[in-house]
C-alpha positions, 0 to 999 in steps of 0.5 A, spaced: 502 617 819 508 621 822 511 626 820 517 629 821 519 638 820 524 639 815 531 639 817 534 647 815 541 646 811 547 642 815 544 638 820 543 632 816 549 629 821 544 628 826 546 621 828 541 615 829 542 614 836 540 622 837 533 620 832 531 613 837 531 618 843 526 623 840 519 623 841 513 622 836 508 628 839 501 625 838 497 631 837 490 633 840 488 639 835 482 643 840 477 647 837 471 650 841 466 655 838 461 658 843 455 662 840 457 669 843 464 666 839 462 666 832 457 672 832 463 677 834 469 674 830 469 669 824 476 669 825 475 664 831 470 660 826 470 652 827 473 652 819 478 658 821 481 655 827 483 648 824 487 652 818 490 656 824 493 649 827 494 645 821 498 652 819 501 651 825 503 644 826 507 645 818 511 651 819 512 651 827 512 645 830 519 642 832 519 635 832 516 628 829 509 628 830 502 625 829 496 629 829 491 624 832 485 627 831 481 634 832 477 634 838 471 640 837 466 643 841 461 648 837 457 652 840 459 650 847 461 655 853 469 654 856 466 655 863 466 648 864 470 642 863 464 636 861 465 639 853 463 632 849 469 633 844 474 636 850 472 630 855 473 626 849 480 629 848 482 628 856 480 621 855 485 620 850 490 622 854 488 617 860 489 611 855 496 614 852 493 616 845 495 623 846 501 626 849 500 633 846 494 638 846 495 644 842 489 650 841 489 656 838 488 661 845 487 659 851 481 662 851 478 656 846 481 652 852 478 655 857 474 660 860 474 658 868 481 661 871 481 655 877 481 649 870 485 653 866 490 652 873 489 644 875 489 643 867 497 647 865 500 646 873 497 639 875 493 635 870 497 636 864 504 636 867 502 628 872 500 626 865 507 628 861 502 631 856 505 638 852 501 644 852 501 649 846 497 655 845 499 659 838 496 665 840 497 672 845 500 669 849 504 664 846 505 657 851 509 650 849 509 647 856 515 643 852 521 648 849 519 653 855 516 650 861 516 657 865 510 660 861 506 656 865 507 659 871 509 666 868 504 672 870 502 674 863 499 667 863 494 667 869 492 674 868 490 672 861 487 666 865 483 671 869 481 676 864 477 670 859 474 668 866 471 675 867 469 676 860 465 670 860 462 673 867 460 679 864 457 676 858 453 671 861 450 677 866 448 681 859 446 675 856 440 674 863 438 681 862 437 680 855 432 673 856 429 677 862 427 682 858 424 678 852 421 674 857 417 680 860 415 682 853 411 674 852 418 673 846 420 666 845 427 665 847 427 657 847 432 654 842 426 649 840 418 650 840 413 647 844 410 640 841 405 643 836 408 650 835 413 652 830 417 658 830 414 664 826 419 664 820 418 672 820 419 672 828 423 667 831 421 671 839 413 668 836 411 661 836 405 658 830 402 652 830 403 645 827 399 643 823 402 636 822 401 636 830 394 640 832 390 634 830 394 629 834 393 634 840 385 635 838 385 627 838 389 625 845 383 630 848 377 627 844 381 620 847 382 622 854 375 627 855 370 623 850 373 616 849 374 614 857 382 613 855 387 612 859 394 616 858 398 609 858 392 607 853 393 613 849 401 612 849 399 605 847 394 607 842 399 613 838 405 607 838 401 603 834 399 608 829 407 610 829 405 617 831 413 619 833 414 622 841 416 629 841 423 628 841 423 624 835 418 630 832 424 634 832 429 630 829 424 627 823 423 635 821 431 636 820 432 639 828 438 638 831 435 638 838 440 634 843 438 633 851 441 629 857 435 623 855 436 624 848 440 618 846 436 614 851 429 617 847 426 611 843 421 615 840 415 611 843 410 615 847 409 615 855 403 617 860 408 621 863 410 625 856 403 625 854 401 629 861 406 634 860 404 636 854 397 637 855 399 641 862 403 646 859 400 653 857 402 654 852 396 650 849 392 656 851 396 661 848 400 663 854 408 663 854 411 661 861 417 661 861 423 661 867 421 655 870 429 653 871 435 657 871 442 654 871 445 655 878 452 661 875 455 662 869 461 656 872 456 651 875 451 649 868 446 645 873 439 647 873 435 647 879 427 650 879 424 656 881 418 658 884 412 658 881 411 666 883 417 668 879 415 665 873 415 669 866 407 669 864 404 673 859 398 672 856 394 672 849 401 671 846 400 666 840 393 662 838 391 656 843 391 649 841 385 648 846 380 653 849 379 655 857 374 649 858 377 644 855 384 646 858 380 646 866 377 640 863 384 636 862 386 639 869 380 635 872 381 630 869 388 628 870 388 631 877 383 624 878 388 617 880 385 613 875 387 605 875 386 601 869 385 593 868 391 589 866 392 590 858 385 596 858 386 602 855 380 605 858 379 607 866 374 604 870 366 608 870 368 610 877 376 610 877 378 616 882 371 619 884 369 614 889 371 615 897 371 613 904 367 617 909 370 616 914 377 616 913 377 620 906 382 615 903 380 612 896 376 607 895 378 600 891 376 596 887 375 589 886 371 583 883 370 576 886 365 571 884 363 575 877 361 580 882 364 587 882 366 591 889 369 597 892 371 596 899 375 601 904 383 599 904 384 602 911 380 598 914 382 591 910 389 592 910 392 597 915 389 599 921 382 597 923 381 601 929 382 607 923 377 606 920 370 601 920 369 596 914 366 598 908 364 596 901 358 597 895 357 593 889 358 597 882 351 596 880 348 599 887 353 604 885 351 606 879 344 605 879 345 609 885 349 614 881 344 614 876 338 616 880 341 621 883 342 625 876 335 623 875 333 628 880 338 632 878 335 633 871 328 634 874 331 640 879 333 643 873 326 641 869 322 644 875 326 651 876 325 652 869 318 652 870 318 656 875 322 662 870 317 661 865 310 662 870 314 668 873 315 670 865 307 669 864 306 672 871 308 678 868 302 678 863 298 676 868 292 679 873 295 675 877 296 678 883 303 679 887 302 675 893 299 669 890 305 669 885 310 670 892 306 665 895 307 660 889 315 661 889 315 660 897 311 653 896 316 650 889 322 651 893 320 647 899 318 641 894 325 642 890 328 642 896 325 635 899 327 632 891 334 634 893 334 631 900 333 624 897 338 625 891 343 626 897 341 620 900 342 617 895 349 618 893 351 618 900 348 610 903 348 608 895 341 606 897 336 604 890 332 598 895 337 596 900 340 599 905 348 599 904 355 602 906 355 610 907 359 613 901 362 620 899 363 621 892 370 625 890 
């Protein structure tokens, strides 16, 4: 409902004519509070500037008015015009439900001297919104258009716009400094770590979130599991995504895809997240920066000018386990249409010829590997190849066998040399023994080789290069 200030005494005469022609002021109240903001002066808290403009609008306000809404940003820098609740408020403008603004300083409003000009000598006055800032300066667009364009109101423009500009390079020298001494100074930890609560630079680990991680490696290193079955697996079992994480234990976390999150797991997250360092107990940091102070838009930064510190929490996973993962998810793996687990071959199979992974595929009950270059590309690439999968694997199997006899046999020759030494046995025939045992290794070797390379368990087949 409108509400109109009080007349003073002898004014009461004013004809109706005179009251049909004034306007009703629908006012947008605008608060903003970055973090800087409320660390230096409770003065400008959210709570204190709404007294101030409602104080305001009561006592010093001309005219029949209506205040539409209060439109806050809290905890928002004003060196941009992308704030929710101000652009919000601008688009209130846009569809005629505002046609007053009204803030406690020019400050709150704006930070960034060239929005401070398009908005008081462009915007506003194209749209026939009044301006009103109650502070030092004082500015109503409406009673006294000429303090727009007074000197005192730009150079006050320029001075909020060089103070965000020095704030912003102490605030990078500061997380700088944190980040070379391995301190933590993101707003939210890392899935499966929690803020020490004695320091919040230094991160612990999750206990509610340690054993999900132990179990997506147990899947993707012991059970064969893809990183899709293994989204498909945690969704079932109700396990929410990292960004739902945060917001079931009272985090108010917000980002651009925050919205969009439907907190089901995907390949891709699971992926990051096992990759990230910090599972090791190394704090990277630095990976992005905003591109200024006015510009918010973040770009990526070399690897060689990241922040790395190590040994500066406990790790989730050891170095073997972490190299491990790193194999693993280096590897292009395919799985069958509704399957969770990776074919036994998937991503170590290639061409020899031209170095391009093998495909597979089944046709009669029987299960091939051919070469797609010359099939489906170019045939003067690469010739025709193809294996079976049992050939494969038996191949496969026989090779290993070997392998495991080399070890077997270098073990006994360690354990001869052992007992040599206790021996009478004398030096030449102990050298003539060490000379005859390598020659026969290295023939097992030979035909282990042959094996991998021509898939050959009985039958000659395609040349192959295990990947």
């Amino acid at each position: 409902m409108a509400r109109t200030k009080k007349q003073p005494p002898g004014t009461a005469h004013v004809s109706n004519e005179i009251k049909k022609t004034q306007t009703v002021w629908r006012i947008a109240a605008y608060i903003r509070l970055s973090k800087e903001d409320a660390n230096e002066n409770e003065s400008d808290s959210v709570v204190n500037q709404k007294k101030i403009l409602r104080e305001y609008t009561e006592r010093f306000f001309e005219g029949e008015y209506v205040i539409v809404d209060y439109y806050i940003d809290d905890g928002l820098t004003g060196t941009d015009d992308t704030r929710r609740g101000f652009m919000r408020m601008v688009q209130d403008i846009e569809e005629g439900l505002v046609n007053c603004v009204i803030c406690k300083t020019l400050a709150r409003a704006f930070r960034n001297y060239a929005d401070q000009g398009y908005y008081l000598e462009e915007y506003f006055q194209q749209k026939n919104v009044r301006f009103i800032s109650t502070g030092d300066p004082k500015v109503d667009t409406y009673t006294n258009p000429e303090a727009v364009t007074s000197l005192e109101v730009p150079i006050t423009g320029l001075m909020n716009d060089r103070f965000a500009a020095r704030t912003s390079s102490d605030i990078r020298r500061t997380f700088a400094t944190k980040r070379r001494n391995g301190e933590f100074i993101g707003a939210f930890a890392p899935y499966g770590f929690l803020k020490d609560p004695s320091d919040k630079n230094h991160l612990i680990l999750d206990p509610d979130i340690v054993p999900v991680k132990r179990d997506i490696y147990c899947w993707l290193v012991h059970g064969g599991m893809s990183l899709n079955g293994i989204a498909k697996k945690l969704n079932e079992l109700g396990v929410p995504n990292p960004t739902a994480y945060k917001h079931s234990i009272g985090l108010n976390y917000n980002s651009p895809r925050a919205r969009q999150n439907d907190g089901m797991w995907v390949g891709s997250t699971i992926r990051r997240m096992l990759l990230n360092q910090v599972n090791l107990g190394h704090m990277v940091q630095g990976r992005q920066r905003v591109v200024s102070y006015k510009v918010h838009d973040r770009i990526s930064v070399p690897e060689d000018e990241w922040f790395v510190v190590h040994n500066t929490h406990e790790a989730t996973f050891t170095q073997e386990e972490y190299d491990t993962l790193v194999r693993l998810l280096e590897r292009d793996t395919r799985t069958p249409n509704g399957g969770r687990t990776v074919h036994l071959f998937s991503g170590f199979v290639r061409c020899s010829d031209c170095k391009k992974a093998l495909h597979r595929k089944t046709s009669t009950g029987i299960t091939y590997y051919f070469c797609r270059t010359y099939s489906e590309k170019s045939k003067e690439k690469c010739t025709k190849h193809s294996i079976r999968e049992d050939l494969l694997a038996n191949a496969v199997l026989a090779a290993i066998r070997v392998q495991i006899a080399l070890l077997d046999s270098l073990r006994t020759i360690v354990d001869r040399i052992n007992l040599s030494r206790q021996s009478t046995r004398s030096p030449s025939a102990l050298k003539g023994f060490c000379k005859r045992k390598p020659a026969s290794l290295k023939k097992r070797a030979i035909a282990a080789t042959g094996c991998m390379k021509t898939g050959k368990t009985g039958t000659s087949r395609t040349k192959l290069t295990a990947a």
